[in-house]
C-alpha positions as CSV (number, residue, x, y, z in Angstrom):
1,X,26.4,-5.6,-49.7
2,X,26.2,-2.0,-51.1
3,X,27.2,1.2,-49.6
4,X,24.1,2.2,-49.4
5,X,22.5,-0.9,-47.9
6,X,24.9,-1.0,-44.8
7,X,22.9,-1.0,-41.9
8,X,21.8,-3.2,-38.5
9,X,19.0,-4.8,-38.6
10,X,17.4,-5.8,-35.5
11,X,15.0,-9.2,-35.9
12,X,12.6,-9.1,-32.9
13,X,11.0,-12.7,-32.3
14,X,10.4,-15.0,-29.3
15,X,11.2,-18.3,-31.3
16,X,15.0,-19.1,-31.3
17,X,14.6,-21.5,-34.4
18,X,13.1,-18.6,-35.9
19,X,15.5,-16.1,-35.1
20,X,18.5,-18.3,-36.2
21,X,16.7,-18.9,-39.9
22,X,16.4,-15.0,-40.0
23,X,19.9,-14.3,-38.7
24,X,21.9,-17.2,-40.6
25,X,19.7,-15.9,-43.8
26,X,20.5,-11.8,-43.3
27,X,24.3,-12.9,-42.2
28,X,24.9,-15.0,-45.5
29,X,23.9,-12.1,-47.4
30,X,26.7,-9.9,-45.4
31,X,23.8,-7.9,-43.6
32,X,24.7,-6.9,-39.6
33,X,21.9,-8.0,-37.7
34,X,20.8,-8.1,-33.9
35,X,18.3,-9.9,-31.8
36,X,15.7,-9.5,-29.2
37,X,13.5,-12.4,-28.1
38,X,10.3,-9.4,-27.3
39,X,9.3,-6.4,-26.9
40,X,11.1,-5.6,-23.6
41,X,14.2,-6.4,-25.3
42,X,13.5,-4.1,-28.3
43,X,13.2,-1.3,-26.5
44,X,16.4,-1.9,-24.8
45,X,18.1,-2.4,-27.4
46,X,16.5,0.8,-29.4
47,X,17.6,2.9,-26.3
48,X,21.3,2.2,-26.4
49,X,22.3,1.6,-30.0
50,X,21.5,2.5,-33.8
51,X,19.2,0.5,-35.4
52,X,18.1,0.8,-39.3
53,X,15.5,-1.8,-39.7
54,X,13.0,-3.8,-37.5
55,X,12.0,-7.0,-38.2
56,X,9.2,-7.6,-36.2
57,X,7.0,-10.6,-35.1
58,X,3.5,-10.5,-33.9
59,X,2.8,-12.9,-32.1
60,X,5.0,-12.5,-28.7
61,X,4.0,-13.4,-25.4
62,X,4.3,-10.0,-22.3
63,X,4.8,-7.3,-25.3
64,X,3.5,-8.4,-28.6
65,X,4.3,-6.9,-32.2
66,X,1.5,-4.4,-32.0
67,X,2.0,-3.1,-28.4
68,X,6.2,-3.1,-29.4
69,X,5.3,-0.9,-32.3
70,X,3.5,1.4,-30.0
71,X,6.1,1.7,-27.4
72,X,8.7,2.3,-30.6
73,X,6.6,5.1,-31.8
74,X,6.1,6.6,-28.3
75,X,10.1,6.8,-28.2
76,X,12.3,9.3,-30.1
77,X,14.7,7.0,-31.1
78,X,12.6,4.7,-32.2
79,X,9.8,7.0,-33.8
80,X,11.9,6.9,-37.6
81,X,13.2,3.1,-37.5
82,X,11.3,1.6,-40.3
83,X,9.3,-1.9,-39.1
84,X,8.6,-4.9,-41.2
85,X,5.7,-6.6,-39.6
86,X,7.5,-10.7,-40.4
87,X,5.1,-13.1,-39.2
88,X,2.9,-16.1,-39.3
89,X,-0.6,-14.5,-38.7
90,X,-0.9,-13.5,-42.1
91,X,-4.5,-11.9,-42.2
92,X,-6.2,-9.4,-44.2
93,X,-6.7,-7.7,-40.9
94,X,-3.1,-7.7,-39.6
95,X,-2.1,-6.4,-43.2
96,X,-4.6,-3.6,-43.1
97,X,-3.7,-2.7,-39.6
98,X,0.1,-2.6,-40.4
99,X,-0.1,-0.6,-43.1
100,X,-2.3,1.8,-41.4
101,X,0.2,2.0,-38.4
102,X,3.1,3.1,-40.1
103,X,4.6,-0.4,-41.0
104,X,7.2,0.1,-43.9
105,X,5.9,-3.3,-45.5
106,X,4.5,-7.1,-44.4
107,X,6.4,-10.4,-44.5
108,X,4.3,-13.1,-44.0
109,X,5.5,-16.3,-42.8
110,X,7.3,-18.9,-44.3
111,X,9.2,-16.2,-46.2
112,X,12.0,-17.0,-49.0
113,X,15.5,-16.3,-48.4
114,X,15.3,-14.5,-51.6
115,X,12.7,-12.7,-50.6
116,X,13.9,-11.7,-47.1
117,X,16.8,-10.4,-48.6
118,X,15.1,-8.3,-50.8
119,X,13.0,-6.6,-49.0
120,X,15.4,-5.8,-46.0
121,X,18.3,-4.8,-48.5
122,X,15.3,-2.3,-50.1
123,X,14.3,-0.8,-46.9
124,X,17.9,-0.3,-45.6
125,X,19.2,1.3,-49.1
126,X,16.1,3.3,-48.6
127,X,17.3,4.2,-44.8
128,X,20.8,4.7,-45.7
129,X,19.2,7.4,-48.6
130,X,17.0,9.7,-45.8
131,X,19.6,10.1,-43.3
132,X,21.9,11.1,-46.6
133,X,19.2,13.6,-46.9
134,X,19.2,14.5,-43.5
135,X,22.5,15.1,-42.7
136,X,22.8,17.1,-46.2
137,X,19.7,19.1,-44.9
138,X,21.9,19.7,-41.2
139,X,24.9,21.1,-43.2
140,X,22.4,23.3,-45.6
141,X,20.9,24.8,-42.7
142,X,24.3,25.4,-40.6
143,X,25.8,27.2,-44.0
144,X,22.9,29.4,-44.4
145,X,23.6,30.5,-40.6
């Protein structure tokens, strides 16, 4: 992996088999990943360590994908993690809705490997770049004090 891809990625799903795929497929690729098997979980997880990247399913039982997102957003921590909706209900609706949510980008289920990886090594390099930005922004300000 790249220096500017490094990153955790945290794949939120409430199938095992489907976490494992994800995992073993992000792993192979040298990406750091976590797992939560909801919503509850997410949060948890959020609150205590630094994520880059959610991938998130929809379709969860007690906290789905779209009432995790909320509780993300409601969060400071969790309010700049970029989401990848990654799911199975792959409808014009769900598309629409993600994108108007604030969802970085879609993955619709069965996904290539390939694919996967592109897209998550994309979001994180584009992670890794705005807290570069940030923390160059931090040091401009304190200078200028």
């Amino acid at each position: 992996m790249r220096a500017n891809e490094s990153g955790t990625v945290l794949v939120v799903d409430d199938i095992p088999a489907n976490l494992d795929i994800t995992v073993r497929s992000l792993v192979r690729e040298g990406i750091a990943c976590r797992t939560a098997s909801g919503g509850i979980e997410c949060l948890e997880i959020v609150a205590r360590e630094s994520i880059d990247l959610i991938l998130l399913d929809l379709g969860m039982p007690v906290m789905d994908g779209w009432a995790t997102l909320a509780a993300l957003r409601e969060r400071p921590e969790g309010r700049s993690i970029p989401v990848v909706l990654f799911t199975c209900h792959d409808h014009l609706s769900n598309r629409e809705r993600a994108m108007a949510e604030g969802l970085v980008d879609f993955l619709p289920r069965p996904v290539s490997r390939a694919r996967l990886v592109q897209t998550v090594r994309m979001h994180l390099g584009t992670r890794a770049r705005v807290r570069a930005l940030d923390a160059l922004d931090r040091r401009l300000q304190a200078a200028a004090l």
